[in-house]
N, C-alpha and C positions, 0 to 999 in steps of 0.2 A: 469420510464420505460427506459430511455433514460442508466441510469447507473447500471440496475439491468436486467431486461428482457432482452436486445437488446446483453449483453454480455453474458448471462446463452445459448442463443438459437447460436449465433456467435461460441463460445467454443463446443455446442454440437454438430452442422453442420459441426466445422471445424478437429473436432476429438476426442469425444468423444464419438460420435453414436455406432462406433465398439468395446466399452466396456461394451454394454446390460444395463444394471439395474445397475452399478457402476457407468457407465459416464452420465445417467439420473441423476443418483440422485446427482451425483457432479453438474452438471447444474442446478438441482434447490436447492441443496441446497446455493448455488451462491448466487441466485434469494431472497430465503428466507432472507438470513442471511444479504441482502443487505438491505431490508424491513424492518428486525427490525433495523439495523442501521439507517436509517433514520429517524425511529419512535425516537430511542432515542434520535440523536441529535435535532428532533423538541419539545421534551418534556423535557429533561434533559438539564439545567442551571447549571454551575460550575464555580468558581471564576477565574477558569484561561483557559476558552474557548475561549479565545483572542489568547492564546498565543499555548494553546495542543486541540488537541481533542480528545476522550478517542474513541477508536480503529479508525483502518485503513480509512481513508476517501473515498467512494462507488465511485466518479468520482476518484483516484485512481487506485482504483482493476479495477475498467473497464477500465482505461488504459493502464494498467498492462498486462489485457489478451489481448487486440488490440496489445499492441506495441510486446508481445510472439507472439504473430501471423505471423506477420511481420518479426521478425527476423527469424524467425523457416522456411519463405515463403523465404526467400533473402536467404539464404543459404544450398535453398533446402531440407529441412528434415533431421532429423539427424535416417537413417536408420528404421530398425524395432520397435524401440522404440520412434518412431519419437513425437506422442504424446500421448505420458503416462505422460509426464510431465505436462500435459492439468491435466489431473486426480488427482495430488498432486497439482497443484498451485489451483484450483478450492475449495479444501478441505483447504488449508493454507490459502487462500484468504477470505474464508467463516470466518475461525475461526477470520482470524485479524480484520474483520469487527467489529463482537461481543465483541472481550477480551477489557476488560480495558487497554489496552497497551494506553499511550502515544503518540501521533504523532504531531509533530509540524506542526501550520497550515500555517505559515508565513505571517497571518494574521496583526501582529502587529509591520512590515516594515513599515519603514519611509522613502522615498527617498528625502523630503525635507530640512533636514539638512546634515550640514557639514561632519559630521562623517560618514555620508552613500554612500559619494563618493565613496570610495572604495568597497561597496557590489554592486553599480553599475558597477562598472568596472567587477569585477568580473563576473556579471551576462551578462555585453558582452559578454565574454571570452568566459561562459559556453556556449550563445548562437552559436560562430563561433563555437566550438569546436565541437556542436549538428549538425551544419549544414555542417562540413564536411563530418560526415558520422551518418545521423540520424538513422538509421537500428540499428547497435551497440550501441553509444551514449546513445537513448532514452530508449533502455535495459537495461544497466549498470545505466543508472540515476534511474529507475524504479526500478530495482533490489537492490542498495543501500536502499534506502528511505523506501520501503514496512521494508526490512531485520532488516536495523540500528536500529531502537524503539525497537523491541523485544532482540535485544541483548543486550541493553545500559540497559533496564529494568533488564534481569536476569541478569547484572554485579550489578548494583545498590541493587538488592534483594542480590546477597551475597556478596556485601562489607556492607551493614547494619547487617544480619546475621552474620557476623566476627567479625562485632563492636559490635555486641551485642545489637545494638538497634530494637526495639520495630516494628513488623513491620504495627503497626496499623499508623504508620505515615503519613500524607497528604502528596501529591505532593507539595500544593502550600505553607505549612511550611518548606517546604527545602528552598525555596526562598527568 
């Protein structure tokens, strides 16, 4: 409920109401498409669900429309179209839930050796750099992350399509 209702009702109170029966059914289809993602990932076992998880992860997408909320709030609106943007990221979000896309879970970080010094530092950096101006920041970091997978996947589908290879191929046989 926490990552599927509480965002489909938040989106439709905060801007979708005034789009009748397209920004309803963008809110539930949120709702839905958050539901069976769940189902999947409590049902569906993969070799490499350490490391990806096969579509966009639902605490994600709910923080995705939290953190659009927020910036769109800090910066006042952006005009008459202020959210329509509510209307496609609701539809794009839905979809990334369900697609087989890829997303890295960062589940299988190590911070107890040597070599990860450095992703810790980094991960300070990123956190000063959030806490300067979290409004922006946690947008831009949201917006990367949701976006990156779906485009690394259609680079990936045609640079195998060039090469000619086969696309009935595993993810986790490329590794």
């Amino acid at each position: 409920l926490s990552f599927g209702i509480a965002p489909a009702i938040l989106m439709y109170a905060w801007g979708l109401k005034p789009y009748g029966r397209l920004g309803w059914l963008a809110a539930f289809l949120y709702f839905v498409c958050g539901a069976l993602r769940l189902a999947r990932f409590n049902t569906e076992h993969s070799p490499t669900a350490k490391i990806f998880f096969k579509g966009l992860p639902i605490p994600c997408a709910a923080g995705m429309i939290a953190i659009s909320i927020i910036f769109d709030d800090y910066y006042g609106g952006f005009g008459n179209t202020s959210h329509l943007y509510l209307v496609f990221m609701a539809y794009a979000l839905a979809f990334l839930m369900v697609s087989r896309i890829e997303y890295r879970s960062f589940k299988d970080l190590n911070f107890t050796n040597r070599e990860s010094f450095s992703s810790l530092i980094i991960m300070v950096l990123l956190l000063i750099v959030v806490a300067l101006n979290p409004e922006n920041m946690l947008f831009v970091i949201g917006i990367l992350y949701v976006s990156f997978y779906p485009f690394r996947s259609l680079y990936n589908k045609i640079r195998k399509q060039s090469r000619g290879v086969p696309q009935s191929i595993n993810h986790s046989e490329n590794h």
